[in-house]
N, CA, C and O atoms as CSV, one atom per row, in Angstrom:
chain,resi,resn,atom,element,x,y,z
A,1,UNK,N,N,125.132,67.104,39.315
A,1,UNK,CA,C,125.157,68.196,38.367
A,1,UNK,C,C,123.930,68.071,37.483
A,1,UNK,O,O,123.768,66.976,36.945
A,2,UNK,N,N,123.015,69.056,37.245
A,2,UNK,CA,C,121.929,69.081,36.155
A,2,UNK,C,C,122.523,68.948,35.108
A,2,UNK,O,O,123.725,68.962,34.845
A,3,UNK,N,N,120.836,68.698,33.959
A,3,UNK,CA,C,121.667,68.784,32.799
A,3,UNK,C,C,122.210,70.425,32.529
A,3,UNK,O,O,121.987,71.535,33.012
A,4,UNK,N,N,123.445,69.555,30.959
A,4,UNK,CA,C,124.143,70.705,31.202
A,4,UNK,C,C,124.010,72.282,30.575
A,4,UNK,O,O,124.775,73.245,30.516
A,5,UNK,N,N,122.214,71.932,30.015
A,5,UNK,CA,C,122.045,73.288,29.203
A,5,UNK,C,C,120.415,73.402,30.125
A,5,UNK,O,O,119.812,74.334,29.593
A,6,UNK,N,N,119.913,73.055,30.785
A,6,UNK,CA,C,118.893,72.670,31.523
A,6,UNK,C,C,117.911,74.301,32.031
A,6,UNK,O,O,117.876,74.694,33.197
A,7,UNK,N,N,117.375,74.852,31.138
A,7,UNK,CA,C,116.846,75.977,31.938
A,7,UNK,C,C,117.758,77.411,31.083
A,7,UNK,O,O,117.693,78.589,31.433
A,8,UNK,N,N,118.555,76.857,29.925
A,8,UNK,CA,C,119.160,77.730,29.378
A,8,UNK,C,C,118.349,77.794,27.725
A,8,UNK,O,O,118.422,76.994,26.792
A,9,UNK,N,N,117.640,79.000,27.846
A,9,UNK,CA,C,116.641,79.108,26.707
A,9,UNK,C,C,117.544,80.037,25.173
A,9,UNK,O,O,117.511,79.785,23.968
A,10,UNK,N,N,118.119,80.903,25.799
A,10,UNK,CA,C,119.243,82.388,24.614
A,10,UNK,C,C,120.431,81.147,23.853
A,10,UNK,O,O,120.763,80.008,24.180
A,11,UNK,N,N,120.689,81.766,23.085
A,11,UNK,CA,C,121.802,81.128,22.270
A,11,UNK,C,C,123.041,80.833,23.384
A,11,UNK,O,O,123.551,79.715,23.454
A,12,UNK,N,N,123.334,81.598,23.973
A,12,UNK,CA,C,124.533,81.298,24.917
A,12,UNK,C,C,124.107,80.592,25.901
A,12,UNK,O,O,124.782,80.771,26.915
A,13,UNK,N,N,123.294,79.889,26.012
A,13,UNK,CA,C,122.804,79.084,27.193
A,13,UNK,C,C,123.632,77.926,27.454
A,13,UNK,O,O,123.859,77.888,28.663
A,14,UNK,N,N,124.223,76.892,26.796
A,14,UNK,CA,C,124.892,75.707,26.727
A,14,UNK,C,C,126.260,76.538,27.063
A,14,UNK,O,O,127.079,75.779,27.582
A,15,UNK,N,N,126.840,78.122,26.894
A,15,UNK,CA,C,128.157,78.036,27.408
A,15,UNK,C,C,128.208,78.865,28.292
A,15,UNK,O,O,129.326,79.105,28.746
A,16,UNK,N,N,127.183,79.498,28.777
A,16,UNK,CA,C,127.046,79.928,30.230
A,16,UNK,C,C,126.815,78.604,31.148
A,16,UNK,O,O,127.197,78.521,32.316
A,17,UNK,N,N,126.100,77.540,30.407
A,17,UNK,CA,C,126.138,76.166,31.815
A,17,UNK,C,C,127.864,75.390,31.799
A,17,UNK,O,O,128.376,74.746,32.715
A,18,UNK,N,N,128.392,75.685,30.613
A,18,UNK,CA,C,129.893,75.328,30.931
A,18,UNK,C,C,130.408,76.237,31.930
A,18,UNK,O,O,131.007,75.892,32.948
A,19,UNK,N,N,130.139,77.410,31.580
A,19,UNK,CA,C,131.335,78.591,32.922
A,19,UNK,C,C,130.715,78.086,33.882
A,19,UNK,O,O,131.582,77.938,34.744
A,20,UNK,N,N,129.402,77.592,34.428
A,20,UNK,CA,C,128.638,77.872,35.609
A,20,UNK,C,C,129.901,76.253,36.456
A,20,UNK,O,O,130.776,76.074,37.303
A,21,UNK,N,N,129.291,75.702,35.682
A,21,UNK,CA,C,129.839,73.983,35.857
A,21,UNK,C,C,131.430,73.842,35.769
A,21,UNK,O,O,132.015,73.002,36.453
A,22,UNK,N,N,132.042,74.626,34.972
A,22,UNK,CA,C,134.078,75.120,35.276
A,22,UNK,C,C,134.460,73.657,35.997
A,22,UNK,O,O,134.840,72.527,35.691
A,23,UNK,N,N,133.988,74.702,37.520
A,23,UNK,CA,C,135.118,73.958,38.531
A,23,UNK,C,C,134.415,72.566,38.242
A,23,UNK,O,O,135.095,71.923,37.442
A,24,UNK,N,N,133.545,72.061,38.544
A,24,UNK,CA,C,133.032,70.127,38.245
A,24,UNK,C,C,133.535,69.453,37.214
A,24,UNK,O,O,133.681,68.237,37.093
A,25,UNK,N,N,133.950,70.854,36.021
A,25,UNK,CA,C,134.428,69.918,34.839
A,25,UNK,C,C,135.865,69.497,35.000
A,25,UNK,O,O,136.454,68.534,34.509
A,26,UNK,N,N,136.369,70.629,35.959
A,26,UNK,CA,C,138.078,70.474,36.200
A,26,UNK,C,C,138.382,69.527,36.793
A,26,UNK,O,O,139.296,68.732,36.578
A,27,UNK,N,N,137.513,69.558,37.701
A,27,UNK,CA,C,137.367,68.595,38.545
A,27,UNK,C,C,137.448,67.307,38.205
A,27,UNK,O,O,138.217,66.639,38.896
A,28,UNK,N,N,136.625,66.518,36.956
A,28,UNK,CA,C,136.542,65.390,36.494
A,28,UNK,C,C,137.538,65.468,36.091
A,28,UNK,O,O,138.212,64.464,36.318
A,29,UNK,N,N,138.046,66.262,35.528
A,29,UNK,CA,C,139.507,65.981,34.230
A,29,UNK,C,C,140.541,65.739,35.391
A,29,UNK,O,O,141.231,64.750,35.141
A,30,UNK,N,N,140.911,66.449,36.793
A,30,UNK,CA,C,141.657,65.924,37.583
A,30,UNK,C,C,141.690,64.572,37.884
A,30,UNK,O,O,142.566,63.715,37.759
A,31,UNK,N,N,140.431,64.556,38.355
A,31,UNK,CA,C,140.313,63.067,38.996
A,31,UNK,C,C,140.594,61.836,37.968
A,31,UNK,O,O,141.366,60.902,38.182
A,32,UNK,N,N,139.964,61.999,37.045
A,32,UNK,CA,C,140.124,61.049,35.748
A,32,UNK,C,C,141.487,60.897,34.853
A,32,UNK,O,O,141.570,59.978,34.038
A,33,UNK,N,N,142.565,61.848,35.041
A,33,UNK,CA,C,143.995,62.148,34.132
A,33,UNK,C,C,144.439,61.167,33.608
A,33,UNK,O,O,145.152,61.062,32.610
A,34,UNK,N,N,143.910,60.211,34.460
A,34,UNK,CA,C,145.030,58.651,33.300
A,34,UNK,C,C,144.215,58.403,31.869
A,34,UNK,O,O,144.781,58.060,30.830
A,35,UNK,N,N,142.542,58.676,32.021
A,35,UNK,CA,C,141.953,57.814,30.920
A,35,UNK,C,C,141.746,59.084,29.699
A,35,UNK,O,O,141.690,58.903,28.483
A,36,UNK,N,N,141.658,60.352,30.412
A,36,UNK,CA,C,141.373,61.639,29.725
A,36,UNK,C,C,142.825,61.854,28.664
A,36,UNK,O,O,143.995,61.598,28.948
A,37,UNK,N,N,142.310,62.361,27.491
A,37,UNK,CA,C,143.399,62.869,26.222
A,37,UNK,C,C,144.121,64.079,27.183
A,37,UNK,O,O,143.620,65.002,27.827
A,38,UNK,N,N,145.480,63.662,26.988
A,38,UNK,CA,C,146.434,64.770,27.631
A,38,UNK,C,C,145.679,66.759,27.082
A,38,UNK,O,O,145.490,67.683,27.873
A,39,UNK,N,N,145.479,66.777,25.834
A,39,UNK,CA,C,144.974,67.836,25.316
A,39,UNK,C,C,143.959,68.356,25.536
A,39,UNK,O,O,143.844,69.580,25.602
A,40,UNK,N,N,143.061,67.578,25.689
A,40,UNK,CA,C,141.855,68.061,26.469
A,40,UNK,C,C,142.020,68.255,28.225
A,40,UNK,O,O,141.276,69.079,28.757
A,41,UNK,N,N,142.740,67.688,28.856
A,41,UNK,CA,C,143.002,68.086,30.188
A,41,UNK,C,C,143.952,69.365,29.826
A,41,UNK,O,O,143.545,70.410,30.334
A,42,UNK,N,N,144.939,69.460,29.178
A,42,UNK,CA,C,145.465,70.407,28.850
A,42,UNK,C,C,144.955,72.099,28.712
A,42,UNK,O,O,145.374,73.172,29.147
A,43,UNK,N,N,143.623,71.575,27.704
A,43,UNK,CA,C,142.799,72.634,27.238
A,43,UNK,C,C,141.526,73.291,28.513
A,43,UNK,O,O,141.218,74.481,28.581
A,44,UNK,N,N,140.873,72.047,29.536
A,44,UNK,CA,C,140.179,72.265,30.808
A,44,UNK,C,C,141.063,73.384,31.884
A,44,UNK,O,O,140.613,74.336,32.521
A,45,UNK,N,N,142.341,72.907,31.808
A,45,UNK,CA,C,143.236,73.207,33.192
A,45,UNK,C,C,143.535,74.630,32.560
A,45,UNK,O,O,144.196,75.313,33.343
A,46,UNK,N,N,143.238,75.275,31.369
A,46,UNK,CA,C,143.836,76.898,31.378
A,46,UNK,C,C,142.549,77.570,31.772
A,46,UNK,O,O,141.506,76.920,31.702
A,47,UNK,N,N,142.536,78.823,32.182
A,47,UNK,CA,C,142.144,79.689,32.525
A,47,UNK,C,C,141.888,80.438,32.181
A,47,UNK,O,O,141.179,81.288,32.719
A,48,UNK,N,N,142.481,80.463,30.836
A,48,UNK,CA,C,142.370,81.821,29.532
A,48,UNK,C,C,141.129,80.932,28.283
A,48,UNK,O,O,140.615,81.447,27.291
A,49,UNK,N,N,140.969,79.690,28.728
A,49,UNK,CA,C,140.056,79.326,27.571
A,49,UNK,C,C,138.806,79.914,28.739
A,49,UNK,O,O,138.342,81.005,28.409
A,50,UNK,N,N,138.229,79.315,30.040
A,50,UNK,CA,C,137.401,80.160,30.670
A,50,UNK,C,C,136.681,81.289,30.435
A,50,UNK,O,O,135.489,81.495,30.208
A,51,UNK,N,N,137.935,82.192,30.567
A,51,UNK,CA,C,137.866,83.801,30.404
A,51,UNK,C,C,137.358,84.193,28.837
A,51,UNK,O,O,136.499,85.020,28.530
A,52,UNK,N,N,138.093,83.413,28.025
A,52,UNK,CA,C,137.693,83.515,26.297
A,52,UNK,C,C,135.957,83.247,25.919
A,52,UNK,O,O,135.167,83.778,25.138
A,53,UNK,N,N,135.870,82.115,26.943
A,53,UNK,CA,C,134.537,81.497,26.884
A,53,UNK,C,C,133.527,82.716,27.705
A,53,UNK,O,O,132.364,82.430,27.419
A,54,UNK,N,N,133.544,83.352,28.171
A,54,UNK,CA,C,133.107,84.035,28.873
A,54,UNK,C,C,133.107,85.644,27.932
A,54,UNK,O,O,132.053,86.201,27.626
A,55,UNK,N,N,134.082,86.040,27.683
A,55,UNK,CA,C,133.816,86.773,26.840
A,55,UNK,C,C,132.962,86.752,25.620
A,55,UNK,O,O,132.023,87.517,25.401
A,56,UNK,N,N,133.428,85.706,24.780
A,56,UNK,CA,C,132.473,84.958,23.736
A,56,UNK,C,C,130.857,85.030,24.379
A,56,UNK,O,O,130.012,85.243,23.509
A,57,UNK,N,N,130.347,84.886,25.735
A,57,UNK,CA,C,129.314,84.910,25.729
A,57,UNK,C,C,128.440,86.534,25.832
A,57,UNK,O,O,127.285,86.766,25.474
A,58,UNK,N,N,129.393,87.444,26.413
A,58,UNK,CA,C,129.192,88.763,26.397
A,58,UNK,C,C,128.889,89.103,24.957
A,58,UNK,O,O,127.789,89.506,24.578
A,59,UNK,N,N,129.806,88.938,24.282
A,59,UNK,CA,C,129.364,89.251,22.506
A,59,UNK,C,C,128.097,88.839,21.854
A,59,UNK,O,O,127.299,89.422,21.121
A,60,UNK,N,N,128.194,87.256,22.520
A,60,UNK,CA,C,126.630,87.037,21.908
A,60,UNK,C,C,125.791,87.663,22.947
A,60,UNK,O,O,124.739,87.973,22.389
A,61,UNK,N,N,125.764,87.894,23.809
A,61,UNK,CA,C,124.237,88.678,24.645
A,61,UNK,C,C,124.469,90.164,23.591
A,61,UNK,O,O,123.738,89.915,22.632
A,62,UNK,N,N,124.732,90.719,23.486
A,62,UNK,CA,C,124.834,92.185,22.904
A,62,UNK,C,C,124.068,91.697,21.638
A,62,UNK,O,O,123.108,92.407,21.339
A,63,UNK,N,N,124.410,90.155,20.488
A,63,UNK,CA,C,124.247,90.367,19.183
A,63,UNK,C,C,122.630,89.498,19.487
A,63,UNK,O,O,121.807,89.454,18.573
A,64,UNK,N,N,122.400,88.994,20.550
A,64,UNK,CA,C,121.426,88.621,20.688
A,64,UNK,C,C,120.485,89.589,20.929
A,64,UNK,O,O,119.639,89.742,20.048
A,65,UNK,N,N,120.424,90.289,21.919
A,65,UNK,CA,C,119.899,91.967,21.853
A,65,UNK,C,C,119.595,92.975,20.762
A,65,UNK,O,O,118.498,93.523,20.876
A,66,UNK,N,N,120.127,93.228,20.024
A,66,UNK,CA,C,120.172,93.765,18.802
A,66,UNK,C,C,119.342,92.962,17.699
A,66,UNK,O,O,118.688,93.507,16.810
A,67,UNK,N,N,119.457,91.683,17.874
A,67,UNK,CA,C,118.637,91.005,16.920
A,67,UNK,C,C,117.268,91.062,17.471
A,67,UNK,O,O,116.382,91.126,16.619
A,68,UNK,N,N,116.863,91.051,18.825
A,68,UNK,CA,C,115.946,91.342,19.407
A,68,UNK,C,C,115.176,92.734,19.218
A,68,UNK,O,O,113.965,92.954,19.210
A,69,UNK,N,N,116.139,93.501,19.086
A,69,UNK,CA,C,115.337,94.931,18.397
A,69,UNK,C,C,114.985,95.269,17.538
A,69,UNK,O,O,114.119,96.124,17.350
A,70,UNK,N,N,115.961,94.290,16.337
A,70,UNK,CA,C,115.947,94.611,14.909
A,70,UNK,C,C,114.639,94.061,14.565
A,70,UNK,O,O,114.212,94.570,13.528
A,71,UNK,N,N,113.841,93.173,15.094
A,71,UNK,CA,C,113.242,92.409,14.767
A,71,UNK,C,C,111.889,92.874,15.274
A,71,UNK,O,O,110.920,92.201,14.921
A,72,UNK,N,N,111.686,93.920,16.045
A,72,UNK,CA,C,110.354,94.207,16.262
A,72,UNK,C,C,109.616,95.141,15.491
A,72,UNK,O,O,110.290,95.737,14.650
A,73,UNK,N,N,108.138,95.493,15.566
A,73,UNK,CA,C,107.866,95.777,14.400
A,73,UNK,C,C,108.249,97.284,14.164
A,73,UNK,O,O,108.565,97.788,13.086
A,74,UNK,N,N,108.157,97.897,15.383
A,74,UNK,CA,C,108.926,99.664,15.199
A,74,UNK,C,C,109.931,99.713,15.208
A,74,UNK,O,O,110.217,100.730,15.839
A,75,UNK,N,N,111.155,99.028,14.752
A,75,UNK,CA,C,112.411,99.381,14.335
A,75,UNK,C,C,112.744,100.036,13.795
A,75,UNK,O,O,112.857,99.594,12.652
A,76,UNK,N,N,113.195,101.518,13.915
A,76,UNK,CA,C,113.156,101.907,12.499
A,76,UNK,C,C,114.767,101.668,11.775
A,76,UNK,O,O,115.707,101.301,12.480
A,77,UNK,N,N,114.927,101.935,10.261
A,77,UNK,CA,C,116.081,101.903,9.573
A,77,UNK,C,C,117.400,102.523,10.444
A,77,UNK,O,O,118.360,101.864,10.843
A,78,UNK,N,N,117.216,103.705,10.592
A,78,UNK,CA,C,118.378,104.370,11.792
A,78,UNK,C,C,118.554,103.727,13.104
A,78,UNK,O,O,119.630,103.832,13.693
A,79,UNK,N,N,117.827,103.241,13.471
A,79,UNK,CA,C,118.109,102.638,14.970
A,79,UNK,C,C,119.033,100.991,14.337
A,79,UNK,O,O,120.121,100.571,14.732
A,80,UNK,N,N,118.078,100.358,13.238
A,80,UNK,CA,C,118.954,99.312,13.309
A,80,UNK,C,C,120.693,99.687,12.840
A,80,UNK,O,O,121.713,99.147,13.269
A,81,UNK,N,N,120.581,100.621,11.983
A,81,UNK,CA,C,122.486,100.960,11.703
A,81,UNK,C,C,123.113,101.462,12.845
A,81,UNK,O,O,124.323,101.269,12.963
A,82,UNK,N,N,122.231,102.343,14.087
A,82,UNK,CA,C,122.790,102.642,15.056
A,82,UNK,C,C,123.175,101.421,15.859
A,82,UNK,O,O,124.215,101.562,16.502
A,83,UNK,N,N,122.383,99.906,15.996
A,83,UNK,CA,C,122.880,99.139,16.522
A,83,UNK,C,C,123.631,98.449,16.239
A,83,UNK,O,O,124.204,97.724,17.052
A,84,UNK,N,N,123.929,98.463,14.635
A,84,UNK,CA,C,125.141,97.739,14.328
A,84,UNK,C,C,126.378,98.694,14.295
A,84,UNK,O,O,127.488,98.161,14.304
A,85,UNK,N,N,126.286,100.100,14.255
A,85,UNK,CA,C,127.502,100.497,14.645
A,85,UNK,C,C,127.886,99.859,16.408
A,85,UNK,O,O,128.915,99.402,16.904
A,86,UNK,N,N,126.939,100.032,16.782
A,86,UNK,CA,C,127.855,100.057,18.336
A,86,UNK,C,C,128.608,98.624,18.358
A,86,UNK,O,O,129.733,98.426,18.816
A,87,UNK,N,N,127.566,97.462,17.638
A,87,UNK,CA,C,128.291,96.067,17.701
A,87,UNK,C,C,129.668,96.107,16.812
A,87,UNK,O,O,130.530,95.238,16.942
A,88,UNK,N,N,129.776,97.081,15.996
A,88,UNK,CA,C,131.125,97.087,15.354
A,88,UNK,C,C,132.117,97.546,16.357
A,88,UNK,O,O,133.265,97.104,16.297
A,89,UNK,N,N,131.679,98.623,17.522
A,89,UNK,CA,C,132.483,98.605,18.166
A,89,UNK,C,C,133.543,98.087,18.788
A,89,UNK,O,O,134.717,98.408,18.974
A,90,UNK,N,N,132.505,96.800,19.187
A,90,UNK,CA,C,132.407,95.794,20.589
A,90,UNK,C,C,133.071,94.904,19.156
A,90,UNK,O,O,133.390,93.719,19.258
């Protein structure tokens, strides 16, 4: 396994290399169950922390984007409130 943020430059980089890596991490926590904290195998083996984690990274690509626009030099005032409405959406 590379390292585990290796080539990941955006803020979500370290938890897009967790989703990528999932199954290897489950994997260890299987193989390892006697020495591993019941809670943390607990917390590896759901499927909904995954999915949470994964969502969480969708949110930041959008707020990462937006900060990316806000920040250039033709931004204007209306475009940046237009982009924070839509992130209020989301």
């Amino acid at each position: 396994m590379a390292g585990l943020c290796e080539g990941d430059n955006e803020p979500a980089g370290s938890l897009k290399a967790i989703c990528r890596n999932w199954g290897h991490i489950l994997e260890i926590s299987e193989d390892n169950r006697e020495v591993i904290d019941k809670v943390v195998q607990q917390q590896v083996s759901k499927l909904s922390l995954k999915i949470n984690l994964e969502d969480l990274i969708s949110m930041l690509k959008l707020i990462s984007s937006a900060f990316d626009k806000v920040q250039r030099h033709n931004c204007t005032i209306s475009e940046s409130v237009s982009m924070r409405k839509e992130l209020m959406k989301n």
